[in-house]
N, C-alpha and C positions, 0 to 999 in steps of 0.2 A: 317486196312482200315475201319470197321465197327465202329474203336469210332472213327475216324476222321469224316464219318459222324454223329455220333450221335454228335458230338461238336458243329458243321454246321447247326444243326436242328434250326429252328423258336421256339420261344416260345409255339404256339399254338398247334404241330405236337405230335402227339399220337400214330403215325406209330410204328409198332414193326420193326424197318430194317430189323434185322437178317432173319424173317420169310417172309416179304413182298417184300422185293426188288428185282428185277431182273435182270440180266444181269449187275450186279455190279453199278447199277446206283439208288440213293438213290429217291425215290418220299415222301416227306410229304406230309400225311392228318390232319386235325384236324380232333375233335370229330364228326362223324355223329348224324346229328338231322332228325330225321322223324316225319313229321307231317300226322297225318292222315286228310283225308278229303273226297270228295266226288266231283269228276268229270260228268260233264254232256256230251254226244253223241253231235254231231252238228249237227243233223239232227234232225227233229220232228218227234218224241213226245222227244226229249233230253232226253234218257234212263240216267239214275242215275247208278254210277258205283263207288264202294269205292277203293279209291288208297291209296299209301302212298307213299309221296314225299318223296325224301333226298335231305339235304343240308348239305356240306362239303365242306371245304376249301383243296387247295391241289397245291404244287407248286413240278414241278422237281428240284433237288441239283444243286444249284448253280445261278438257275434261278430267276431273281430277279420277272418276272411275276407268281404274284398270282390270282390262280382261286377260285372261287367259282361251286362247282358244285349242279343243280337242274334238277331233275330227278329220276326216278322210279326204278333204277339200272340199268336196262336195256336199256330204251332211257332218254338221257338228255340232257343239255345243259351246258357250261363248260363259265360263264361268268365269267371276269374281274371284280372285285373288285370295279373299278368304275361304271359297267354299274350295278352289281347288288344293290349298293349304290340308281341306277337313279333309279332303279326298285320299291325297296322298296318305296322311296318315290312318284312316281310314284301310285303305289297299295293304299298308304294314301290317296293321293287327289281322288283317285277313289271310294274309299270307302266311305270317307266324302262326296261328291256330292251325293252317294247313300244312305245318311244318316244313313251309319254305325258311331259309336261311332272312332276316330282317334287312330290307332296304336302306 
């Protein structure tokens, strides 16, 4: 059963099955990327607080919806592929209006 999943895997999925999966149901991830950065309080004076994001892709077997997930490991957000698509470019026109250089 375990190479009939790994046959099934996406190209992008990096999962070790054997060790990760539970309950005999296969989840691919891709590679996790962490980006450090630095979060601000929403309250004044906006205390300065260093995080580190992750972003990784990740679908259940057999499921054709792919997530993206962004989040601190602990709280996150589990977007679709297209909204993280709208996001990104999204985050560009925000940044260019704030005359950051374009992503």
């Amino acid at each position: 059963m375990h190479d009939q999943r790994r046959r099934s895997c996406p190209r992008w999925c990096v999962a070790d099955h054997a060790a990760e999966d539970e309950g005999g149901l296969a989840r691919h991830r891709g590679p996790t990327a962490v980006v450090p950065g630095i979060a601000l309080g929403s309250e004044p004076p906006h205390a300065a607080q260093g995080v580190e994001l992750l972003v990784e892709l990740h679908a259940e077997d057999g499921d054709p919806v792919v997530a993206v997930y962004l989040g601190d490991g602990e709280h996150g957000l589990d977007l679709t592929t297209e909204t993280a698509a709208r996001l990104v470019r999204r985050l560009s026109e925000t940044l260019r209006t704030a005359g950051f250089p374009a992503v």
